[in-house]
N, C-alpha and C positions, 0 to 999 in steps of 0.2 A: 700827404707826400706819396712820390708814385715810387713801385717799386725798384724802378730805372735810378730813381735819387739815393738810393742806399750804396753808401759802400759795401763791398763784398768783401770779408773777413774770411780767410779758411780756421778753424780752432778744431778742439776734441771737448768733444760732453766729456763732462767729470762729476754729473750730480744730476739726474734725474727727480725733479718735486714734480707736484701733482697736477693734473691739470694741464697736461702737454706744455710745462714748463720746465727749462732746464738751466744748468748752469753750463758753462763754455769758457774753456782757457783759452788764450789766445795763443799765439804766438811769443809775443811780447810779454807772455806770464801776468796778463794783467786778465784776470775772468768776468765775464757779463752774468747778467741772467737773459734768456732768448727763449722766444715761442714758436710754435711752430706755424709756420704760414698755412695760411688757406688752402691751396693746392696740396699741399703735402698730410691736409688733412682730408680731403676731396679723396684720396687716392691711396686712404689708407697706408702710408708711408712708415713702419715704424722705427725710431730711432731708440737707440739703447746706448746703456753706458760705453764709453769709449768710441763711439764713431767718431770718425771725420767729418765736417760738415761744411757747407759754409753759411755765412752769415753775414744779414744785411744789417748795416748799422747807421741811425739815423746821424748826418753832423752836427745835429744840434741837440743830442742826448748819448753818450758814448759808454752808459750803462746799459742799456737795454739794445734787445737786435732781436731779428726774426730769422727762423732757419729756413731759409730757400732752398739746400739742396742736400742729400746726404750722400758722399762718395762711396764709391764701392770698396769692399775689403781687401779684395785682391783685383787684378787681373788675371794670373792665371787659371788653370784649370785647379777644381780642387783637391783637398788629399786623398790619394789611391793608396 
């Protein structure tokens, strides 16, 4: 399945396990387990507890998903 077919999910990590596997609450309080994509491994990307994320989730598995993007903390500038 191509990446294009995944729904995209925004959630918050809530559980870092091993192996660049995490856990992800949704919105709808309902939590996945999700990996990190290829790219975001490419590019050394790291994510840690509490990001924002989003995530792609398959329609025909709605436990498991893969993190495609992690948003940034703030927009602003940081604290002075």
């Amino acid at each position: 399945m191509a990446r294009e077919d995944l729904a995209q999910i925004d959630g918050v990590v809530i559980d870092v396990l091993a192996g660049g596997n995490f856990t992800v609450q949704l919105p709808n309080n309902q939590t996945i387990s999700a990996k990190l994509s290829g790219r975001m491994r490419k590019f050394h990307i790291r994510v840690i507890l509490g990001d924002r994320v989003t995530v792609g989730v398959s329609p025909y598995d709605l436990t498991h998903g893969l993190i495609l993007h992690r948003h940034k903390a703030g927009s602003g500038p940081g604290p002075s």
